[in-house]
C-alpha positions in Angstrom: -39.0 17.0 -4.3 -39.5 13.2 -5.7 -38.4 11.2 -4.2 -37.4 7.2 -4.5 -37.1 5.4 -1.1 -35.3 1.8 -2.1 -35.9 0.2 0.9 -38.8 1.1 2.4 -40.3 -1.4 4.6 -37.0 -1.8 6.5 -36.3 -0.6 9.9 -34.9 3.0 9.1 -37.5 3.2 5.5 -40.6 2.2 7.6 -39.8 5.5 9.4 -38.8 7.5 6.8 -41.3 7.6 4.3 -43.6 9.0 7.0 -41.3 11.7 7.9 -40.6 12.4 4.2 -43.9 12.9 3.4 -44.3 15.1 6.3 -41.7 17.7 4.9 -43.8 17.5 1.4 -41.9 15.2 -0.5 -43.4 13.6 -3.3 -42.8 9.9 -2.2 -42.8 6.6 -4.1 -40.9 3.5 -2.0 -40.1 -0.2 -2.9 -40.3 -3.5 -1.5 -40.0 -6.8 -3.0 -43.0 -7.8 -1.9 -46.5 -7.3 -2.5 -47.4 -7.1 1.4 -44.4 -4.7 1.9 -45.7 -2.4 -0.8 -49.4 -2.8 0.4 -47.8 -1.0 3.9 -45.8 1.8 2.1 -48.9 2.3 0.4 -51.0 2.7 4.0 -48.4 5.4 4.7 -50.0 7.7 2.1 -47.3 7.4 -0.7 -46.7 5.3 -4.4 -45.2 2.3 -3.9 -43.7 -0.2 -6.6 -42.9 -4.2 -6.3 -39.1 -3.8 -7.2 -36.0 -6.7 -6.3 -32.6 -4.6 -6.5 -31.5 -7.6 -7.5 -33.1 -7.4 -10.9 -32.0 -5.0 -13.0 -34.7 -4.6 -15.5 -37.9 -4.1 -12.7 -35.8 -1.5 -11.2 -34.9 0.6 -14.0 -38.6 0.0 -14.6 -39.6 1.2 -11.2 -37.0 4.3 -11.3 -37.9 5.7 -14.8 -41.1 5.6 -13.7 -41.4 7.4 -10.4 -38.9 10.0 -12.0 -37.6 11.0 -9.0 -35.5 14.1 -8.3 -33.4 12.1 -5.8 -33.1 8.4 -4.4 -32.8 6.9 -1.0 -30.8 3.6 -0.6 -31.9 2.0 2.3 -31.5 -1.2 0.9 -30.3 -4.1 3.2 -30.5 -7.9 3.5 -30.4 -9.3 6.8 -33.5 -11.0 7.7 -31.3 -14.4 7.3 -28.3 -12.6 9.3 -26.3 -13.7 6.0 -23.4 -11.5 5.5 -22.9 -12.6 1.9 -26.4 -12.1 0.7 -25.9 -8.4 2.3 -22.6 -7.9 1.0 -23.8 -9.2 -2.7 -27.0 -6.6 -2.3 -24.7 -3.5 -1.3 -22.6 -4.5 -4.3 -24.9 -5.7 -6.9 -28.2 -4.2 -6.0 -26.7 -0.9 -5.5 -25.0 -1.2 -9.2 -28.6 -1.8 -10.6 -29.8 1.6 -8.5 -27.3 3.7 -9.2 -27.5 2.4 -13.0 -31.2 3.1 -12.9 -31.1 6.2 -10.8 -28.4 7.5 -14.1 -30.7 6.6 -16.6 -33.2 8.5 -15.7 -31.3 11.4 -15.0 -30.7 11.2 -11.0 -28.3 13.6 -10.0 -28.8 13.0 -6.1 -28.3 9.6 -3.9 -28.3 9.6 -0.2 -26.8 6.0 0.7 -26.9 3.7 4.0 -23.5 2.8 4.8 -22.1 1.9 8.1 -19.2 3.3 10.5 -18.1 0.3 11.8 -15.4 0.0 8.8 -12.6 2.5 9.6 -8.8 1.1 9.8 -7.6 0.7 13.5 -6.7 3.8 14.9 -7.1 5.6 18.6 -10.1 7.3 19.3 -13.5 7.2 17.6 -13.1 7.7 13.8 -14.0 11.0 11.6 -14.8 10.6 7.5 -11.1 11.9 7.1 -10.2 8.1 8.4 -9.9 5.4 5.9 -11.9 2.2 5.1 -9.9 -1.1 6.6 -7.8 -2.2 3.6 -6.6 -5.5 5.5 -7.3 -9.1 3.8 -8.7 -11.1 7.2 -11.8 -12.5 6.3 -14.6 -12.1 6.9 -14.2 -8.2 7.7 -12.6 -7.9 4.2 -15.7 -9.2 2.4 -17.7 -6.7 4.6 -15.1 -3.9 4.1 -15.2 -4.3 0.5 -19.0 -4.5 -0.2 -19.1 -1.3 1.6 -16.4 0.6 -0.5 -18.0 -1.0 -3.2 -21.9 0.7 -2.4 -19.8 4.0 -1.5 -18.1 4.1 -4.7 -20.7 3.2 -6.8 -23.1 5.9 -5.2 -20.2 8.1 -6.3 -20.7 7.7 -10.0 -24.0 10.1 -9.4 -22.8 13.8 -9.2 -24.3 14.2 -5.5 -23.7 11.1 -3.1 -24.2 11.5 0.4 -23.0 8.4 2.3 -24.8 8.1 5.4 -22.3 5.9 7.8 -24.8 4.9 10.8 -23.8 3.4 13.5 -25.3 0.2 14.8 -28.9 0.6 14.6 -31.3 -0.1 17.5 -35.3 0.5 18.4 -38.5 -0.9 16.6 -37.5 -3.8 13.9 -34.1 -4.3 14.9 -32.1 -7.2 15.9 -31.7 -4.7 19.5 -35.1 -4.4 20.4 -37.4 -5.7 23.2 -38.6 -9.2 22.0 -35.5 -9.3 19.4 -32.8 -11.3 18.2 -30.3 -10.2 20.8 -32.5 -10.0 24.0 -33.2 -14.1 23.2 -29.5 -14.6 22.9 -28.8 -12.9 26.1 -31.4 -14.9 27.8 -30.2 -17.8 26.1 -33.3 -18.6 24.6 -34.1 -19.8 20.2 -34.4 -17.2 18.7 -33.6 -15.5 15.1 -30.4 -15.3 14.0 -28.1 -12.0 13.9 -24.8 -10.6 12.6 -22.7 -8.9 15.9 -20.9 -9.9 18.7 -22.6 -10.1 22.4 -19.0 -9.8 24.3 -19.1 -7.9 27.1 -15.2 -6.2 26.3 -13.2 -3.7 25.1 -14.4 -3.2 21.3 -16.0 0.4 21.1 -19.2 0.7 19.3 -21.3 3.7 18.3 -24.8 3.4 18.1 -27.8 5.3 16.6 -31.6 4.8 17.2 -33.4 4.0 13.7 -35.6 7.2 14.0 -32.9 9.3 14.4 -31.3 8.1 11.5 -34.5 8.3 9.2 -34.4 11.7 9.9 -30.7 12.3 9.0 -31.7 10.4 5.4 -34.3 13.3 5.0 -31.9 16.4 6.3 -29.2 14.5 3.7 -31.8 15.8 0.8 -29.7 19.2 1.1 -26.4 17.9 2.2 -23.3 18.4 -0.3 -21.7 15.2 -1.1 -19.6 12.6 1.0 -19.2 10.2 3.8 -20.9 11.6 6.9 -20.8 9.8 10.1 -24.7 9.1 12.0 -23.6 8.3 15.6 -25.1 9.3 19.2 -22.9 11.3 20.9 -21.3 8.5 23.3 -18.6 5.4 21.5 -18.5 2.7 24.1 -17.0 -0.5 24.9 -19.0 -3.6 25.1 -18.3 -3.8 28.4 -19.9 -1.0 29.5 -23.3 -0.8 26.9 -24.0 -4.2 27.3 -25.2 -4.2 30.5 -26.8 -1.5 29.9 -28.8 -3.0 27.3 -29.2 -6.0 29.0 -31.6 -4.3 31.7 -33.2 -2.3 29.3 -34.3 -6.2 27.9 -35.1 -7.5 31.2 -32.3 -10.1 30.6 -29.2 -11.2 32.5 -26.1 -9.2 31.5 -23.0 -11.3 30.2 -19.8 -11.9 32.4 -17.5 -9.0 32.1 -14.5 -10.4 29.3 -10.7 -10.1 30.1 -9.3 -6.7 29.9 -8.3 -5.5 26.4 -10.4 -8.0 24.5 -11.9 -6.8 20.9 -10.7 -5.9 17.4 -8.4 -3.3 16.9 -11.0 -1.6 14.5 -13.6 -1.5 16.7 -13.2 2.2 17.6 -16.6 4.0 17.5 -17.2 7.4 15.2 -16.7 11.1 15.8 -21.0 12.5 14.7 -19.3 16.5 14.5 -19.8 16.4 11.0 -23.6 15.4 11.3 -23.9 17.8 14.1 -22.0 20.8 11.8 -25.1 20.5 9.4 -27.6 21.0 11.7 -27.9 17.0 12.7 -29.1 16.7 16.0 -29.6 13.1 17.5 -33.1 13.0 19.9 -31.3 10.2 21.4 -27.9 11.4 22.5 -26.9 8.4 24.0 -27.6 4.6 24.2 -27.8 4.8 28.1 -31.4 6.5 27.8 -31.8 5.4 24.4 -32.1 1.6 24.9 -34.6 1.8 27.7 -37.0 4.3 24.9 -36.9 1.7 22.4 -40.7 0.5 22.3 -41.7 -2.5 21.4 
């Protein structure tokens, strides 16, 4: 199969187009820079200089790797700027999609995240839906994300890949990362998430695991499907966990029955129904197997 990676120097495309290529795909990946495009091409497939945010070079790029499916892996969050993220799930993934159509793209398998359920008990299935409430600045998220989702949709086979926050090599949760300086209360880069050590449940999912749901999604049908380990948590109890994994000092424990209302984790059974089978069940191995 062809296949277009948008997206592929990121942390989940960087492992993907490897794995991809692996299974025999045909792959051609893009990057908005030269230097990005110069590292998809050490991997051994085509890669093209392409900004989602420009229309024209992406129906370019598209119509000419002809591709019998696309991957959106597209993120922005180098800056840890919601807004530029939210405007590239909304705007750069109406340029893809656009592209994708006219060149006759039937299939899209899309990053989306889990973390945007309404409030509810338990951790979440795809049957839940997205947080309609109008608080800012979960609204803006919220709504970026319905607006990728839907979008996606307009293809005849979208499979919406909801991972759950992403850890391991190149993310904010690594060793050396954004979060290990702010728990040792050190400069360090910027990042979108809270470091509270209470009662909000989160569901995480090590990037390599979720590159290799992207590729299994190839031959999924349609629809919202949830890429989780097996183990929701509160902060309370993950954070430290982390923490040690980082070799930095663990946060005070917050007051009992502190978090959002939303933050509820996700149920993986559908993933796991398809044949989905996290290497890294949980976060409390999975953190200390991050690498460097």
């Amino acid at each position: 199969m062809r296949v277009l990676v948008a997206g592929a120097t990121g942390a989940v495309g960087r492992l993907l187009v490897p794995l991809l290529l692996r299974a025999g795909h045909e792959v051609t990946g893009t990057s908005r820079t030269e230097e990005g495009a110069a590292r998809v091409r050490a991997q051994g497939a085509r890669a093209v200089r392409a900004d989602a945010l420009d229309a024209g070079a992406l129906h370019e790029a598209v119509s000419e790797a002809a591709p019998d499916a696309v991957i959106h892996q597209l993120t922005d969050l180098s800056g840890a700027d919601g807004a530029a993220n939210g405007r590239l799930r909304r705007e750069g993934t109406r340029n893809l999609v656009d592209a994708a159509a006219a060149a006759g793209v039937r299939r899209i398998v899309a990053q989306s995240i889990c973390w945007t359920y309404a409030p509810g008990d338990g951790p979440a299935g795809e049957s839940v839906p997205l947080d309609d409430r109008e608080a800012q600045p979960r609204a803006g998220m919220v709504g970026a994300v319905r607006a990728l989702e839907e979008t996606a949709a307009e293809l005849e086979t979208a499979v919406l890949l909801r991972y759950g926050i992403l850890y391991g090599p190149g993310t904010w949760y690594a060793p050396g990362g954004a979060v290990a300086a702010a728990l040792a209360g050190e400069p360090g880069a910027p990042f979108l998430g809270s470091l509270e050590a209470g009662d909000a449940v989160s569901s995480f999912v090590h990037v390599a695991d979720a590159a290799r749901a992207a590729v299994a999604a190839l031959d999924w049908p349609g629809g919202p499907v949830n890429i989780a380990d097996d183990e929701p948590a509160p902060a309370r109890e993950w954070l430290p966990v982390l923490a040690g994994a980082l070799g930095v000092p663990a946060p005070a424990p917050a007051a009992e029955g502190s978090g959002p209302d939303w933050a509820r984790g996700a149920d993986n059974a559908l993933a796991r129904s398809r044949g989905w089978t996290p290497e890294h069940p949980t976060w409390r191995t999975g953190f200390a197997d991050q690498g460097a």
